[in-house]
C-alpha positions as CSV (number, residue, x, y, z in Angstrom):
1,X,0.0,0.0,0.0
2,X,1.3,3.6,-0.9
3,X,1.8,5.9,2.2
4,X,1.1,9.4,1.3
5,X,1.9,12.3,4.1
6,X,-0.8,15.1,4.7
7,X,0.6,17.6,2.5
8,X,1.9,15.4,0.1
9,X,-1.7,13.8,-0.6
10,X,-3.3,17.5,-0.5
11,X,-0.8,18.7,-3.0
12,X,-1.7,15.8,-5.3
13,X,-5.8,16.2,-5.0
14,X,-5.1,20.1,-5.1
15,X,-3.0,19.5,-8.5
16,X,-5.5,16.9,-9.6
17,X,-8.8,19.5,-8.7
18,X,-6.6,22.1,-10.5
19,X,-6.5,20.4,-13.7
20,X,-10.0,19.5,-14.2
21,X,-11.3,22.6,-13.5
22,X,-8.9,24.5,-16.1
23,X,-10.2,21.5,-18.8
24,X,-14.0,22.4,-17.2
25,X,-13.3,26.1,-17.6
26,X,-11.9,25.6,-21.5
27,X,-15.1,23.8,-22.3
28,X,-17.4,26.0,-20.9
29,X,-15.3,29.4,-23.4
30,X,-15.4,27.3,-25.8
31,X,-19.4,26.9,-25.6
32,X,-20.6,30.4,-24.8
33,X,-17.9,31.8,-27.8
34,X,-20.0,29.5,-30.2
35,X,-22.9,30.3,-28.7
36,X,-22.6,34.0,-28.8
37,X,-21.2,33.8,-32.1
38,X,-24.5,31.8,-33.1
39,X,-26.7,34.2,-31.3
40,X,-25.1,37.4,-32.2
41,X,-26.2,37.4,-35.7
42,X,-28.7,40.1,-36.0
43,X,-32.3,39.4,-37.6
44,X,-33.7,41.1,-40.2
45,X,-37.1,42.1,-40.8
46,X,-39.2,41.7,-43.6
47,X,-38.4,45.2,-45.2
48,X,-35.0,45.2,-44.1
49,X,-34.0,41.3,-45.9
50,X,-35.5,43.0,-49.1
51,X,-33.9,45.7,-49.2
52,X,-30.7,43.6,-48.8
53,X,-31.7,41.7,-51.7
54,X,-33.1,44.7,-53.3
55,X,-36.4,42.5,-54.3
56,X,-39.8,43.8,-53.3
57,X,-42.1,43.0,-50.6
58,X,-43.9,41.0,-52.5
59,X,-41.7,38.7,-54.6
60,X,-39.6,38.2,-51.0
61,X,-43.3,37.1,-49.7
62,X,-43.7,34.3,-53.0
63,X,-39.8,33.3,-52.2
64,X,-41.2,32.7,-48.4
65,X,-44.4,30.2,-49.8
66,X,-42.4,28.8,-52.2
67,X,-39.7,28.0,-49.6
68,X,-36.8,29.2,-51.0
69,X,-35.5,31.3,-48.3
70,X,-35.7,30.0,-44.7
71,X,-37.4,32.5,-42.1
72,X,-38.7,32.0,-38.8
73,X,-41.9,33.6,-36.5
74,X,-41.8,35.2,-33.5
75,X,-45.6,35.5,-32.6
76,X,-46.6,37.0,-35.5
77,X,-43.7,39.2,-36.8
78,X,-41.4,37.2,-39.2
79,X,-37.6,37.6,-39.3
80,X,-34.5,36.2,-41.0
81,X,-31.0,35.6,-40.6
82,X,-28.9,37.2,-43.2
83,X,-26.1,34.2,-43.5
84,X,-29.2,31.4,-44.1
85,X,-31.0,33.3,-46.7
86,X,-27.8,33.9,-48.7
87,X,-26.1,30.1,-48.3
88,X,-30.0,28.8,-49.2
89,X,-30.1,31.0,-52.3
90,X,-26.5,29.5,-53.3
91,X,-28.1,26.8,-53.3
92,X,-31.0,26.9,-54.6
93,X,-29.4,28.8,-58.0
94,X,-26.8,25.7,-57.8
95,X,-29.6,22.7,-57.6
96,X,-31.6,24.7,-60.0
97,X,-29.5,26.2,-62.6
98,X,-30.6,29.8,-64.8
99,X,-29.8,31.2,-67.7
100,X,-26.3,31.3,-68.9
């Protein structure tokens, strides 16, 4: 059987308590970075996504039925995320082709 002293054996469980809690600490920046980066985008409105694609109300409104741009509701307003409309419309004129 190993014979640890008092302070040898509290040196070893504070070094041990140490470690985990800098790998604890690491996971939990690493988690709110991604999450603030995730939640820091800022969502547009209506207006303000067609102006950005510089489309009117109404042909953003058929993209929305014809689900070609993603959007989400917040009671009854609807809003968008910038980055999603833009990497769905890459796609969309990828899968479907146009004119050339």
């Amino acid at each position: 059987m190993i014979q640890f002293d008092q302070k040898a054996l509290r040196d070893c469980i504070k070094d041990a308590v140490r470690e985990e809690l800098h790998l604890f600490i690491s996971d939990v920046k690493q988690t709110s970075d991604n999450t603030e980066n995730r939640s820091s985008e800022k969502l547009l409105t209506k207006k303000e996504m067609a102006d950005e694609l510089d489309i009117s109300l109404v042909s953003l409104t058929e993209w929305m039925k014809q689900g070609r741009i993603p959007y989400m509701r917040m009671g009854k307003r609807i809003y968008f995320k910038k980055q999603e409309v833009v990497a769905s419309m890459a796609g969309f004129n990828r899968n479907k082709g146009g004119k050339k």
